[in-house]
Residue frames as a rotation matrix with the C-alpha (Angstrom) as fourth column:
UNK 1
0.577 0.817 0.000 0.00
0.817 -0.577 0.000 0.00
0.000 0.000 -1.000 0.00
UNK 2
-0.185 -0.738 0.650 1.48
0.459 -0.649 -0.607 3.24
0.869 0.186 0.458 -1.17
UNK 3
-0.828 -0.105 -0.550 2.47
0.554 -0.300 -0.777 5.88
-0.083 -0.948 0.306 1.96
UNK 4
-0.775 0.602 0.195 -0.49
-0.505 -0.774 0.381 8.48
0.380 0.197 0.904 0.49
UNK 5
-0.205 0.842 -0.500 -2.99
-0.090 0.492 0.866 5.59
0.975 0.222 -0.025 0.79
UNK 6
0.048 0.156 -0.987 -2.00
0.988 0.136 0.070 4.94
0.145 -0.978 -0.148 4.81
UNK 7
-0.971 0.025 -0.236 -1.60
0.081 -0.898 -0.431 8.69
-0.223 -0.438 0.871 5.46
UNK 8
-0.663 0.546 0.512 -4.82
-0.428 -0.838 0.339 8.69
0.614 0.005 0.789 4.13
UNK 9
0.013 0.386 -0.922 -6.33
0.343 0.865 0.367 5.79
0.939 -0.321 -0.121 5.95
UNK 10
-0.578 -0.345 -0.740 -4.64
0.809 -0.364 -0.462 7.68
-0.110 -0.865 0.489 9.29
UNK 11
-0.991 0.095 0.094 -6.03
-0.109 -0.981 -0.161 10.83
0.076 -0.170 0.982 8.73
UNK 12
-0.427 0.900 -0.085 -9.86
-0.798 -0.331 0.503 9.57
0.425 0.282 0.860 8.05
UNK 13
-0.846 -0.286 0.450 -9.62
-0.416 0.883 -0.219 5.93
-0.335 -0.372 -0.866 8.88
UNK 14
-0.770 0.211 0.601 -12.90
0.558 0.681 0.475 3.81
-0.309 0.701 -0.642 7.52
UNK 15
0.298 0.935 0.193 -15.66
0.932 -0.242 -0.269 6.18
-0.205 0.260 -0.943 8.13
UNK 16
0.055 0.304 0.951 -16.39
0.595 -0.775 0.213 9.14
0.802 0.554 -0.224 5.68
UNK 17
-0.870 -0.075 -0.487 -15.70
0.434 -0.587 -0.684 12.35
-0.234 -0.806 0.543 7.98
UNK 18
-0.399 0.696 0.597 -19.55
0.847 0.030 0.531 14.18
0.351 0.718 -0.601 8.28
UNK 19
0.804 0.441 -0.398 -18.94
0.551 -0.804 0.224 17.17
-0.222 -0.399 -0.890 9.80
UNK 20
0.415 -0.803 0.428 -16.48
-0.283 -0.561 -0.778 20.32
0.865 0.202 -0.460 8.79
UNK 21
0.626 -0.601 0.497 -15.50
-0.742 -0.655 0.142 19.68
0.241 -0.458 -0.856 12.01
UNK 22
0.806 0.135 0.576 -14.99
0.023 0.966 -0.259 15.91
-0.591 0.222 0.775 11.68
UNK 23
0.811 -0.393 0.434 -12.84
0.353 -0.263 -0.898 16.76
0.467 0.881 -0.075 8.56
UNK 24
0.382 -0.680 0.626 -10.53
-0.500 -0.721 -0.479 19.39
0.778 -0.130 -0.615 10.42
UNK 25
0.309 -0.226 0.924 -9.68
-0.901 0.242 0.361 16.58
-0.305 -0.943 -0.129 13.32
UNK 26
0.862 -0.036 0.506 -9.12
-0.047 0.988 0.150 14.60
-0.505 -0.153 0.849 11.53
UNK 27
0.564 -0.666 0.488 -6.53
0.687 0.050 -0.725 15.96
0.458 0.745 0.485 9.53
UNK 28
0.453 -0.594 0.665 -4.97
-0.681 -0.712 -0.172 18.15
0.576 -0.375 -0.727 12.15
UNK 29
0.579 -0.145 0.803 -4.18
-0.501 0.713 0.490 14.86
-0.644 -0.686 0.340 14.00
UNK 30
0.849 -0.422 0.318 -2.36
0.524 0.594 -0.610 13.49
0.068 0.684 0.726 10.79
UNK 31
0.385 -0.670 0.634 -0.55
-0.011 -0.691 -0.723 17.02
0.923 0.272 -0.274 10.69
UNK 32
0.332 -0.309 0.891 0.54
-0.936 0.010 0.352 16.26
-0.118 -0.951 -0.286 14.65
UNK 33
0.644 -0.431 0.632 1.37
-0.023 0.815 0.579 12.67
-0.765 -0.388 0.515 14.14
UNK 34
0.884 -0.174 0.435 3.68
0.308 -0.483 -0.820 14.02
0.353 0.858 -0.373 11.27
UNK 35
0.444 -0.486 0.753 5.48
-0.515 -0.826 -0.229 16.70
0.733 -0.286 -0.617 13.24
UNK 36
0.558 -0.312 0.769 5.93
-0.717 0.285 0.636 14.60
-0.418 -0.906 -0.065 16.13
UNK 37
0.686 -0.552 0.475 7.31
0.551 0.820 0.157 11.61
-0.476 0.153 0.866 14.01
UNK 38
-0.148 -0.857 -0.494 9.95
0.474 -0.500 0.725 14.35
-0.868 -0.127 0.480 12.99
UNK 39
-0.103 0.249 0.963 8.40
0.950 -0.261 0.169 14.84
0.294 0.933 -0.210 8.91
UNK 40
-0.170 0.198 -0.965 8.40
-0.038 -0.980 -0.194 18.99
-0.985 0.004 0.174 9.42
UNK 41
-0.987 -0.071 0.145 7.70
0.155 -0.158 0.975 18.91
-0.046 0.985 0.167 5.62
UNK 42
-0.661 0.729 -0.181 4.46
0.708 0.685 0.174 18.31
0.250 -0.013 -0.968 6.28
UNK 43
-0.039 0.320 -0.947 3.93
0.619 -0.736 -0.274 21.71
-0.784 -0.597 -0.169 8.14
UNK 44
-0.573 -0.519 -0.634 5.95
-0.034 -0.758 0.651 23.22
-0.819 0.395 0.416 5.14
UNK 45
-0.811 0.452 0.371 3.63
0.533 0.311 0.787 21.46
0.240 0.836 -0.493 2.17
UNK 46
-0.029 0.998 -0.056 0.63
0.960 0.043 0.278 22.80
0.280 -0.046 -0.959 3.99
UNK 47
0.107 0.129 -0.986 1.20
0.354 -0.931 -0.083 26.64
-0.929 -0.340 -0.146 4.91
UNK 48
-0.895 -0.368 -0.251 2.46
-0.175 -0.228 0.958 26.30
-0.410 0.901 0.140 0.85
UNK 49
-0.663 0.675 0.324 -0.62
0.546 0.140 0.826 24.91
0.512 0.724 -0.461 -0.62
UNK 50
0.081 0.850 -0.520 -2.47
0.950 -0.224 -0.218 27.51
-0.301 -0.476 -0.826 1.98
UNK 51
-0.351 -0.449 -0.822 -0.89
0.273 -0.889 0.369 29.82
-0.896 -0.095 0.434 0.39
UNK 52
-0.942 -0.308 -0.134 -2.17
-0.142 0.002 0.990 28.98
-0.305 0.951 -0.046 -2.74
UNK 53
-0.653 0.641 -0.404 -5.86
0.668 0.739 0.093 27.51
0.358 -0.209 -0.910 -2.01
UNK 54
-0.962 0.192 -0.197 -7.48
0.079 -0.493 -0.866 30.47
-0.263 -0.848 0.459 0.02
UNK 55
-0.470 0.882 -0.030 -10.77
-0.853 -0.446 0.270 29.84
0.224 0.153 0.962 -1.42
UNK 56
-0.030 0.225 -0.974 -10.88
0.056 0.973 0.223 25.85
0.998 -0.048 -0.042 0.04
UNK 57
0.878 0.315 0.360 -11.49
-0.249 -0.341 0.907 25.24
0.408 -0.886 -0.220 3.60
UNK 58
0.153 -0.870 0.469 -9.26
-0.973 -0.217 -0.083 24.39
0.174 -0.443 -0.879 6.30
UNK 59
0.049 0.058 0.997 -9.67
-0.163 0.985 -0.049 20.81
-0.985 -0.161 0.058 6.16
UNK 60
0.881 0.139 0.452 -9.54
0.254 0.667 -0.700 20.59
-0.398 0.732 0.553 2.23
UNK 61
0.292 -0.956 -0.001 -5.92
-0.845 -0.258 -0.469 22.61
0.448 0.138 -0.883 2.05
UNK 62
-0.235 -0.828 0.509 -4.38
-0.716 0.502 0.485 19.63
-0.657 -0.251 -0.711 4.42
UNK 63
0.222 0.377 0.899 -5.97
-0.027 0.924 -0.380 17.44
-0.975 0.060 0.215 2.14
UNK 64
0.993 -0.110 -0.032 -4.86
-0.045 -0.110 -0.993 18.59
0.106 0.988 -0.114 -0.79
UNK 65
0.421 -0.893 0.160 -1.31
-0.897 -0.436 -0.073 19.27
0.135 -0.113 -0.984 0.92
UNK 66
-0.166 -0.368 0.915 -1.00
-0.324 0.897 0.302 15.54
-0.932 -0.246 -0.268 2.32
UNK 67
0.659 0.470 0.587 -1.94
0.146 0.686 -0.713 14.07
-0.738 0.556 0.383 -1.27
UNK 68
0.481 -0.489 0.728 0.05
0.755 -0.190 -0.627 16.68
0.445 0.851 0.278 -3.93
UNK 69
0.545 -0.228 -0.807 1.97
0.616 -0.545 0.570 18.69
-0.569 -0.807 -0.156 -2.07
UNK 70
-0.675 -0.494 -0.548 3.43
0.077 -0.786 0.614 20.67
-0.733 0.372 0.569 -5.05
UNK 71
0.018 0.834 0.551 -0.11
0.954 0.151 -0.259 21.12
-0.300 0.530 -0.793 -6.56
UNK 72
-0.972 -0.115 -0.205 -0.44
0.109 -0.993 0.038 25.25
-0.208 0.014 0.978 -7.95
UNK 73
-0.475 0.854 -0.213 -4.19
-0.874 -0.486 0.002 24.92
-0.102 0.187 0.977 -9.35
UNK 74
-0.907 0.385 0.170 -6.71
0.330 0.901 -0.284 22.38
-0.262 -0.201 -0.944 -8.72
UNK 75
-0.645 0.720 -0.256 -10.21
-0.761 -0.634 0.137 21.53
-0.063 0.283 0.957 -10.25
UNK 76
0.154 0.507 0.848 -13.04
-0.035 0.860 -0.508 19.00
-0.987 0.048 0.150 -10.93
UNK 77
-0.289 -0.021 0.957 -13.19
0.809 0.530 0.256 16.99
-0.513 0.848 -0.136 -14.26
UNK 78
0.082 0.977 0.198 -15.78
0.968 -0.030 -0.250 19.34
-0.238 0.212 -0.948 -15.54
UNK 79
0.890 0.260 -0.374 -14.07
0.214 -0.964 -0.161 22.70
-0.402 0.063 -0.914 -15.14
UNK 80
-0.245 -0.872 0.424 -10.73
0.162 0.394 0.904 21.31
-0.956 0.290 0.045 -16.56
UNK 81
-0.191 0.206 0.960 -12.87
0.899 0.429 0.087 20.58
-0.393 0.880 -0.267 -19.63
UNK 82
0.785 0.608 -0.116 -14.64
0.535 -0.761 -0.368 24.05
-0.312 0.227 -0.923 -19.69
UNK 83
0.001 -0.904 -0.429 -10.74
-0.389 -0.395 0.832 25.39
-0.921 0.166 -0.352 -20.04
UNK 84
0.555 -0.442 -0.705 -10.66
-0.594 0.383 -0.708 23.56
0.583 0.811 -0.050 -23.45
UNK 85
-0.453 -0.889 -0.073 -8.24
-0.825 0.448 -0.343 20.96
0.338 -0.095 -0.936 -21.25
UNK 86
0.569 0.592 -0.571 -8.40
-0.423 0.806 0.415 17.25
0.705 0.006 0.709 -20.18
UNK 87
0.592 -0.477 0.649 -7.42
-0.470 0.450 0.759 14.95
-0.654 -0.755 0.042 -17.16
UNK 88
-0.474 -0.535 -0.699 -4.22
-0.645 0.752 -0.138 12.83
0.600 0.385 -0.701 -18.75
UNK 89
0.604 0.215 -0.767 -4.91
-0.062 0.973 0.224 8.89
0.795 -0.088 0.601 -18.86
UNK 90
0.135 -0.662 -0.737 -4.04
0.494 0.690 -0.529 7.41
0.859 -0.293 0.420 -15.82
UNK 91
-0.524 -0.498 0.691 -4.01
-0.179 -0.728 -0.661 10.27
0.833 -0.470 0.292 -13.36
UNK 92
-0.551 0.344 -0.760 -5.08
0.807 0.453 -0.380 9.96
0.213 -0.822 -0.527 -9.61
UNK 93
0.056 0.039 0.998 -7.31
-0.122 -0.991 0.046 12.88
0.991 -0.124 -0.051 -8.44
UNK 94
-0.821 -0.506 -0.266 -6.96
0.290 0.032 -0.957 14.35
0.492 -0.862 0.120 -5.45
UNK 95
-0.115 0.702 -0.703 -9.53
0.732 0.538 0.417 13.65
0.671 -0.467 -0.576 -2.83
UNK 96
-0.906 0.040 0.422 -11.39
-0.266 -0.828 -0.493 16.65
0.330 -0.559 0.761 -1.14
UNK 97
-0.848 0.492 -0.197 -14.42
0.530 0.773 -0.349 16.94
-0.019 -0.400 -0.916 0.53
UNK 98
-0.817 0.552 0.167 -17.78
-0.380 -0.733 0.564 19.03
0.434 0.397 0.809 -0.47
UNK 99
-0.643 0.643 0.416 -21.09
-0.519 0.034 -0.854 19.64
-0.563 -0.765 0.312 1.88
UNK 100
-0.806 0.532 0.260 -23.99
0.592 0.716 0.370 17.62
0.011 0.452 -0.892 1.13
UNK 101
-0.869 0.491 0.060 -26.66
-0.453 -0.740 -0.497 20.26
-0.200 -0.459 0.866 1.26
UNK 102
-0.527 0.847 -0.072 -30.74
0.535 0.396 0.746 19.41
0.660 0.355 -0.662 1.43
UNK 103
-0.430 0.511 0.744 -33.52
-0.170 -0.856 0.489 21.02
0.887 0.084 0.455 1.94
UNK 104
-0.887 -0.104 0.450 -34.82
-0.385 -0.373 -0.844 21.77
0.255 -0.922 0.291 5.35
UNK 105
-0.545 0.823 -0.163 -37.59
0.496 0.472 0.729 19.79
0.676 0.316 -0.665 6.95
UNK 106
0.154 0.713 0.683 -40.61
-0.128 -0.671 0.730 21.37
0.980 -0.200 -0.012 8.62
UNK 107
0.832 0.115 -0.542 -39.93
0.380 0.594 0.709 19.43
0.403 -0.796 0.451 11.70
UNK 108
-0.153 -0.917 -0.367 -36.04
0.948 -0.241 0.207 21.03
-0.279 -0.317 0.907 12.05
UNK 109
0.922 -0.166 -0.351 -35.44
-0.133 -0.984 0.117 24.37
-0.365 -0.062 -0.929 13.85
UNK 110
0.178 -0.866 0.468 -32.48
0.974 0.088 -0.208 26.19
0.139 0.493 0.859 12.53
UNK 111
-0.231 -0.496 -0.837 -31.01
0.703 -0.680 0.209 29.70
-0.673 -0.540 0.506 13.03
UNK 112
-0.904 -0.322 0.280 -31.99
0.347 -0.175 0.921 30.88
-0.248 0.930 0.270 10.19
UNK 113
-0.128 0.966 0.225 -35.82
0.200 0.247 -0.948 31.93
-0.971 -0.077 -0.225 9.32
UNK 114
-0.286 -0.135 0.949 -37.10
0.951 0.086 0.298 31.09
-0.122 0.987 0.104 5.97
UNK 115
-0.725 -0.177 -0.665 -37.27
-0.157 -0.898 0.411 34.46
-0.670 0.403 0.624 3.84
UNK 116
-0.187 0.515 -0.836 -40.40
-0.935 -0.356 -0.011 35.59
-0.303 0.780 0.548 1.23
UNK 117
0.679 0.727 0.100 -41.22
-0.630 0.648 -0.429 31.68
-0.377 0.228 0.898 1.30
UNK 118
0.292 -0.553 -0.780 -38.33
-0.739 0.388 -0.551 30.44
0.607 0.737 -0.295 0.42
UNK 119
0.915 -0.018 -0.403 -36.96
0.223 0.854 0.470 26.87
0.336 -0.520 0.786 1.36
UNK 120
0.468 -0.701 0.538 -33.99
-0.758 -0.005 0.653 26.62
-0.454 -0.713 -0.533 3.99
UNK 121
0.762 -0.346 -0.547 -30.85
0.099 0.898 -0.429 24.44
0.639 0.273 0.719 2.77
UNK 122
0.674 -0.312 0.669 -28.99
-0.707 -0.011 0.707 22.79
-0.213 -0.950 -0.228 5.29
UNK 123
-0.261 -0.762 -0.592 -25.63
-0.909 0.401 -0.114 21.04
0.324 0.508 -0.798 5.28
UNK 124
0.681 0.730 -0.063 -26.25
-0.665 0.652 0.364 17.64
0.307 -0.205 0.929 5.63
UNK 125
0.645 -0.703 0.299 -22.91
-0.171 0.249 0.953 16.50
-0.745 -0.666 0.040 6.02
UNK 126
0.163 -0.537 -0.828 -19.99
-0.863 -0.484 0.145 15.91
-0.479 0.691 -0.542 3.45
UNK 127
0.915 -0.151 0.373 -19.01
0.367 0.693 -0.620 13.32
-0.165 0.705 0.690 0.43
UNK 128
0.114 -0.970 0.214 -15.73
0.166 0.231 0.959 12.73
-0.980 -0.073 0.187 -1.15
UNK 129
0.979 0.039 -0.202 -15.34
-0.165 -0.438 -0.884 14.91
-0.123 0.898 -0.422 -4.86
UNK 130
0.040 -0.988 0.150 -12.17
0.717 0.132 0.684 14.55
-0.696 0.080 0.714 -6.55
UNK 131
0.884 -0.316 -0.344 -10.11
-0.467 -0.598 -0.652 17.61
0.000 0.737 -0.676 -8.47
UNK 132
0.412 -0.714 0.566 -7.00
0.909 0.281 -0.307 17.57
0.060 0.641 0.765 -10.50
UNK 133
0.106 -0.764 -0.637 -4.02
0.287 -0.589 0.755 19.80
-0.952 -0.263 0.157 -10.48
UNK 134
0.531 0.001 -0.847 -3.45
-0.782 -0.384 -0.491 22.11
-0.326 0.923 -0.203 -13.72
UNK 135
-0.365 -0.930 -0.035 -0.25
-0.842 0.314 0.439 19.40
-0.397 0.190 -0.898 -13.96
UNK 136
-0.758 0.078 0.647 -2.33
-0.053 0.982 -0.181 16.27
-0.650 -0.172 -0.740 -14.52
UNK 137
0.728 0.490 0.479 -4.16
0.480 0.135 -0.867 17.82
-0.490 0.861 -0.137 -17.73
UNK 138
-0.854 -0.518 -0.041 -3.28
0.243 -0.469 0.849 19.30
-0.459 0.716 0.526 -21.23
UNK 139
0.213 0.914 0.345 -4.99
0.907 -0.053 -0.419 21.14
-0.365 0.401 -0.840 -23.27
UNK 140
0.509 0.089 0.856 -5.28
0.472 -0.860 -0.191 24.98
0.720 0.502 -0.480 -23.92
UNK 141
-0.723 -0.674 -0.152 -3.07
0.553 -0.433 -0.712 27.47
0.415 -0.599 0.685 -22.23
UNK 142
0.424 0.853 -0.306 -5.34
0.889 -0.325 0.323 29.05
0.176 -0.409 -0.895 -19.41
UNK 143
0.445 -0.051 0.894 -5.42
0.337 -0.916 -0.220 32.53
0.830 0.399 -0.390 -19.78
UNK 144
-0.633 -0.702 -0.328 -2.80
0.669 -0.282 -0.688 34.44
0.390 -0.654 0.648 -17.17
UNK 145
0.155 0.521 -0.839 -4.17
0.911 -0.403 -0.082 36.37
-0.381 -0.752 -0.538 -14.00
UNK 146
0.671 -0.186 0.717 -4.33
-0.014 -0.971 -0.238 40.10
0.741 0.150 -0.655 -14.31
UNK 147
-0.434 -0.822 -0.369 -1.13
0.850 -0.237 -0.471 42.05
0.300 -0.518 0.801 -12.76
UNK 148
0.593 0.520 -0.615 -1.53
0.581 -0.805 -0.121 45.11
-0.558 -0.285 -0.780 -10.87
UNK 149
-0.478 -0.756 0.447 0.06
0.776 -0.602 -0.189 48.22
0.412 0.257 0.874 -12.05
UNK 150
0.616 0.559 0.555 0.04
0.515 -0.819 0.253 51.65
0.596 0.130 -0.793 -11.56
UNK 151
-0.729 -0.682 0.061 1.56
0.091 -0.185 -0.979 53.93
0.679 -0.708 0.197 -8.58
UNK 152
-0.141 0.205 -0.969 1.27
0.903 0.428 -0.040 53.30
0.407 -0.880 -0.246 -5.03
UNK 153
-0.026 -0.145 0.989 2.38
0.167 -0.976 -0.139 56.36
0.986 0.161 0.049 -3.75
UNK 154
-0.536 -0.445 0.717 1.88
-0.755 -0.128 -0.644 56.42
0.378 -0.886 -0.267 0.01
UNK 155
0.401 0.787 0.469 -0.09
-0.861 0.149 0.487 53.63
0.313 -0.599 0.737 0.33
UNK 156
0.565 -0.518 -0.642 2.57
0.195 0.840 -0.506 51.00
0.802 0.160 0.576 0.71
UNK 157
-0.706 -0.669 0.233 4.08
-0.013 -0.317 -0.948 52.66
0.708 -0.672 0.215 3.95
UNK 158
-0.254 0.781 0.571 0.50
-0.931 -0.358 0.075 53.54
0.263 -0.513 0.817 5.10
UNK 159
0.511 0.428 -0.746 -0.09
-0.528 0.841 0.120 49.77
0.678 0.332 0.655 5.21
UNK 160
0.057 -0.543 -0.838 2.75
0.573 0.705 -0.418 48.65
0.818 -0.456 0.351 6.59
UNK 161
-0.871 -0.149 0.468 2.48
-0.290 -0.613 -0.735 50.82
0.397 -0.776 0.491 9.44
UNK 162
0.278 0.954 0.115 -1.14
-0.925 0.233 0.298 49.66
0.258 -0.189 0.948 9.82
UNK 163
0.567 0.132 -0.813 0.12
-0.095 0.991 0.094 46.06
0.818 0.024 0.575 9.97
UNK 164
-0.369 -0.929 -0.033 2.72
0.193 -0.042 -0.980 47.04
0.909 -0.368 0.195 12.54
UNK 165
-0.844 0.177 0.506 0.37
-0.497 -0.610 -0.617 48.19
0.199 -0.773 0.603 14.91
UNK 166
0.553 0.744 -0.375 -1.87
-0.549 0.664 0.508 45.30
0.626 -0.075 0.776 14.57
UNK 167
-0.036 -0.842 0.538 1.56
-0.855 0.304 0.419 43.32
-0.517 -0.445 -0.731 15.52
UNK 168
0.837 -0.123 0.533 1.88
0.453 0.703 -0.548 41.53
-0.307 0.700 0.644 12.21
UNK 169
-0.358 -0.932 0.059 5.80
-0.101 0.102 0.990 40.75
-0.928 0.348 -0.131 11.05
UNK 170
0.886 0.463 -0.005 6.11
0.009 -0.029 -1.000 41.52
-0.463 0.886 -0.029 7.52
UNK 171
-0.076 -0.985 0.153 9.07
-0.373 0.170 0.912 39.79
-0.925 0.013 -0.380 5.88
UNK 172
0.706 -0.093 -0.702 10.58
-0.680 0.188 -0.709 38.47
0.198 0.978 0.070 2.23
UNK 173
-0.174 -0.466 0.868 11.16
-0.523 0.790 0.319 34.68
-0.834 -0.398 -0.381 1.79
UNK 174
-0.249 0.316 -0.916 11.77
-0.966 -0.014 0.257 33.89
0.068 0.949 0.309 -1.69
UNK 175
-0.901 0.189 0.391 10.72
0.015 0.914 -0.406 30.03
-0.434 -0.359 -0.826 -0.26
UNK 176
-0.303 0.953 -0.013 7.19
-0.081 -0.040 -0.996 30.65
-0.950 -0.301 0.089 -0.79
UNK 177
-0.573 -0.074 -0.816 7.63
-0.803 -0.147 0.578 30.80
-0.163 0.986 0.025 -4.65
UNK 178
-0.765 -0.176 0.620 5.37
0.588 -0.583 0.561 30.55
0.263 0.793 0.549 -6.54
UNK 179
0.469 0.776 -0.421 2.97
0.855 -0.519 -0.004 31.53
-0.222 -0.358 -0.907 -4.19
UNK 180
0.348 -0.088 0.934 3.15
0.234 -0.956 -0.177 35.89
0.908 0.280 -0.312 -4.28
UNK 181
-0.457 -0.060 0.887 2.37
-0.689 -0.606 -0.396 35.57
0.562 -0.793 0.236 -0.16
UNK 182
-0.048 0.350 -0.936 1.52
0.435 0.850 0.296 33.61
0.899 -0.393 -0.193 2.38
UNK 183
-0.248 0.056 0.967 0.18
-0.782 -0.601 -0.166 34.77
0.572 -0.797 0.194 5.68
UNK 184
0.250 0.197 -0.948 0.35
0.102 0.968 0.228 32.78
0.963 -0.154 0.222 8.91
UNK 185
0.041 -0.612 -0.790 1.13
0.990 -0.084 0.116 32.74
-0.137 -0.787 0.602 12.91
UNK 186
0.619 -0.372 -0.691 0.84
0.036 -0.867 0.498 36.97
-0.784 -0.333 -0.524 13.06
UNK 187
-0.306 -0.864 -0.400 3.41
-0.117 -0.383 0.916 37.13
-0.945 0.327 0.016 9.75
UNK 188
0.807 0.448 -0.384 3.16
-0.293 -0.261 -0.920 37.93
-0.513 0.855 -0.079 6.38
UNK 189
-0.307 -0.945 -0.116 6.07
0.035 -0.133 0.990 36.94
-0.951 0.300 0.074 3.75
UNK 190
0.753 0.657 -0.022 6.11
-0.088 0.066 -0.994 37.80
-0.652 0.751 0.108 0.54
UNK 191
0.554 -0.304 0.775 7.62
0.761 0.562 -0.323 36.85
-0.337 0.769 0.543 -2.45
UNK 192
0.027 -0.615 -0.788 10.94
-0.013 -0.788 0.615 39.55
-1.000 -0.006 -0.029 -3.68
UNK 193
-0.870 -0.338 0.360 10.89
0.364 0.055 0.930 40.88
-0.334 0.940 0.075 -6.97
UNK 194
0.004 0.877 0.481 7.33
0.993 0.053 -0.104 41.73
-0.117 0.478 -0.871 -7.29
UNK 195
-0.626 -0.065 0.777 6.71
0.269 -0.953 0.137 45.75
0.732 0.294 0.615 -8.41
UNK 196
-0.990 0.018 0.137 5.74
-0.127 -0.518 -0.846 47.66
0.056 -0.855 0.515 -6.12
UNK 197
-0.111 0.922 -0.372 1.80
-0.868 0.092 0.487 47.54
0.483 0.377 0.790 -7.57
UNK 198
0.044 0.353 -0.935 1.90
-0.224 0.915 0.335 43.78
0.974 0.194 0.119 -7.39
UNK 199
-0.478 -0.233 -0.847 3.63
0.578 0.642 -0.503 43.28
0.661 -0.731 -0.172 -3.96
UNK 200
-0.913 0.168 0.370 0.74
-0.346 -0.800 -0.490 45.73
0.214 -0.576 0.789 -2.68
UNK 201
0.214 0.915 -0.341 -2.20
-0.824 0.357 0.440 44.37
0.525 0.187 0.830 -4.29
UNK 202
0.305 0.001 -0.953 -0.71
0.375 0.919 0.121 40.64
0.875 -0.394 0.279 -2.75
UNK 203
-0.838 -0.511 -0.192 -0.17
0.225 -0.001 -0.974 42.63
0.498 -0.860 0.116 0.81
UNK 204
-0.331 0.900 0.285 -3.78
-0.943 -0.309 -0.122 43.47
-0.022 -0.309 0.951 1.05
UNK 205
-0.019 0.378 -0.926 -4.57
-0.384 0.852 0.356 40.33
0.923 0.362 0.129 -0.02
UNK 206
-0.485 -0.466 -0.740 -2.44
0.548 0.498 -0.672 38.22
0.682 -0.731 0.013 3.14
UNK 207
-0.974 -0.157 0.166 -3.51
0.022 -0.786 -0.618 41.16
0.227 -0.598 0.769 5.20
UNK 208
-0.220 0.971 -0.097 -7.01
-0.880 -0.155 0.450 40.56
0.421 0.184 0.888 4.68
UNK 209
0.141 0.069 -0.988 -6.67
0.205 0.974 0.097 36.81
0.969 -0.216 0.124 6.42
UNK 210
-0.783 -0.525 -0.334 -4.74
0.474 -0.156 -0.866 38.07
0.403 -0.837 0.371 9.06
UNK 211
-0.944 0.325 0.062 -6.83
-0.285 -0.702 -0.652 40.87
-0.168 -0.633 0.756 10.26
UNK 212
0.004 0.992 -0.122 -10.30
-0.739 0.086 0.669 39.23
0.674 0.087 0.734 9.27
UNK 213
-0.157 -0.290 -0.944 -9.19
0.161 0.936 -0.314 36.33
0.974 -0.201 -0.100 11.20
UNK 214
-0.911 -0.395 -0.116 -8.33
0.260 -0.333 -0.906 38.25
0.320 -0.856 0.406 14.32
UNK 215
-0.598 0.771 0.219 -11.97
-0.665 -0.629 0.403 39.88
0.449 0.095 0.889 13.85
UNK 216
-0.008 0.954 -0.300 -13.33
-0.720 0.203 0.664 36.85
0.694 0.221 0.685 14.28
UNK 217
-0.240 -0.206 -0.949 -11.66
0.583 0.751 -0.310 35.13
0.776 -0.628 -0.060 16.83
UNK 218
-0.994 0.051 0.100 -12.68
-0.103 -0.759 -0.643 38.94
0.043 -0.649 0.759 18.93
């Protein structure tokens, strides 16, 4: 049995995880019996692919980190195709995990009250979806993010002075490559070389985790 299969076997073991929070214990316990068996890569794959991921939860980044740890863009079958690209023959996908949602029954209270008649949907708990990495298709070249441009002018001091008085470390660690930024633990790093535009637009960015984060743990 390959080491992915028992890491994943450890991290989920037979039964399907049906809660987010289910999910996130179970894979922070992989990422602790990891660290503790000395693997520190493990820490390093997953603040990377969180760098990269920030629209997946916190339980489908370790899962994507413990499977492909040098994934850069991940999808389902379906939106691969919509790119004009295909899964190559033969490829494993990588195993995430997506809510089951259904509609609310009359009988179940919820926080929520229905609106203008409409029906309540409630998670029901989660299934196993599989995406692919950009690396594991071919096809058309997908079309390149916008860059920022322009001039900053004072707002690149005005920031970092804001972040300084939050008590967020802002540092440059060309490690993180190809991420832009990665924010984590109180610290920002970002990626050297970017123009001044870019390595603003990707400090608001990091900055936005950090300080929404904090919001919500107040």
């Amino acid at each position: 049995m390959s080491s992915t299969a028992n890491n994943a076997k450890t991290a989920t073991g037979s039964k399907t995880p049906s809660t987010k929070q289910e999910l996130i214990a179970s894979n922070i316990k992989l990422l602790i019996e990891q660290l503790e068996a000395g693997r520190s890569e493990a820490l390093t794959n997953y603040l990377t692919a969180m760098s990269r991921f920030h629209n997946y939860s916190f339980g489908n980044v370790l899962e994507i980190a413990r499977q492909r740890p040098d994934a850069t863009r991940v999808a389902g079958i379906r939106t691969w195709n919509e790119f004009g690209r295909r899964v190559n023959r033969g490829e494993k996908g990588i195993r995430i995990y997506a809510p089951m949602v259904r509609a609310k029954r009359e009988t179940e209270d919820t926080a929520e009250p229905a609106q203008d008649g409409k029906r309540i949907h409630i998670i029901a708990g989660f299934r196993a979806v599989y995406v692919f990495d950009v690396s594991q298709t071919s096809g058309d070249d997908l079309p390149e993010p916008a860059k920022a441009t322009g001039e900053v002018g004072e707002c690149r001091e005005l920031l970092f002075s804001f972040l300084g008085r939050q008590g967020i470390e802002v540092e440059y660690n060309e490690a993180i490559a190809p991420a832009q930024g990665v924010s984590f633990g109180g610290r920002i790093a970002l990626l050297p070389g970017q123009s001044p535009a870019e390595e603003l637009a990707t400090l608001i960015h990091e900055a936005g985790h950090l300080c929404g984060a904090q919001i919500y743990v107040a």
